[in-house]
C-alpha positions in Angstrom: -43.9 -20.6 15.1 -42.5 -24.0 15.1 -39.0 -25.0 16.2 -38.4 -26.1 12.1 -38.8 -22.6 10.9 -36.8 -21.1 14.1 -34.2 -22.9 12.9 -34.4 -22.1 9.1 -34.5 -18.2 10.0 -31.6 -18.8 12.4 -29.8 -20.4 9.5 -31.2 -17.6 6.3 -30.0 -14.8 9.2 -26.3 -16.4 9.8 -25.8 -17.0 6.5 -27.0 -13.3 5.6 -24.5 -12.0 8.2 -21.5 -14.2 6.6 -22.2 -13.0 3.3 -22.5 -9.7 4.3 -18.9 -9.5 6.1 -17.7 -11.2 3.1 -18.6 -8.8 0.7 -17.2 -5.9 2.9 -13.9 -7.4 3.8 -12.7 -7.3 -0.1 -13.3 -3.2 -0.3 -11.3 -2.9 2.0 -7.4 -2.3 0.5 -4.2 -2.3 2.2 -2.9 1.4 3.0 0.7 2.0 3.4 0.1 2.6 7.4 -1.3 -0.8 7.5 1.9 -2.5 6.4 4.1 -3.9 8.7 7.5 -1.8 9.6 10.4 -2.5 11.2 10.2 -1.6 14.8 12.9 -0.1 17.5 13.2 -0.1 21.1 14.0 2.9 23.2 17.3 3.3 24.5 15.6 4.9 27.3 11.9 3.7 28.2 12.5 0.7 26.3 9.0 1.3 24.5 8.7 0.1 21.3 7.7 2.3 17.8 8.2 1.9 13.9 12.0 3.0 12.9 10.5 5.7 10.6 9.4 7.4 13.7 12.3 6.4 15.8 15.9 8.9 16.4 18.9 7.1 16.1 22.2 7.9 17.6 25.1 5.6 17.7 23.4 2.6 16.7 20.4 2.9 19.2 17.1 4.3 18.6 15.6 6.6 21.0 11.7 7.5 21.2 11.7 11.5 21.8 14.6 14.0 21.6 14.6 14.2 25.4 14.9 10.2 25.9 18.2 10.9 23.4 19.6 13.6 25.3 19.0 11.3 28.8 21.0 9.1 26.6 20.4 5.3 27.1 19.1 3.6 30.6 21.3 1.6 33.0 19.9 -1.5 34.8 16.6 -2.3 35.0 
């Protein structure tokens, strides 16, 4: 096989691959856990997690209900 038709099958194959991620990125719809949410930190571990999964308890949001009944960390 020649370096020409190396070449050309390189090229047939890449654009083969393109098209085919193409194609398969558009069926591929948005789901609502995909969106973006508002995220919290911890009062306590400072970790951060979407609000809708966060407890909040005079205006600070807290991971787990033992991180809210340790109540918020001092100092770092």
């Amino acid at each position: 096989m020649g370096l020409p038709r190396l070449i050309l099958l390189a090229i047939v194959i890449g654009g083969g691959i393109w098209l085919w991620r193409r194609f398969n990125s558009r069926k591929i719809t948005p789901t609502q856990s995909m969106q973006s949410q508002s995220m919290v930190r911890c009062a306590h571990c400072h970790v951060h997690l979407p609000q809708n999964r966060a407890i909040q308890k005079n205006q600070q949001w807290y991971c787990s209900v033992e991180h809210l009944q340790h109540g918020p960390q001092t100092g770092d």
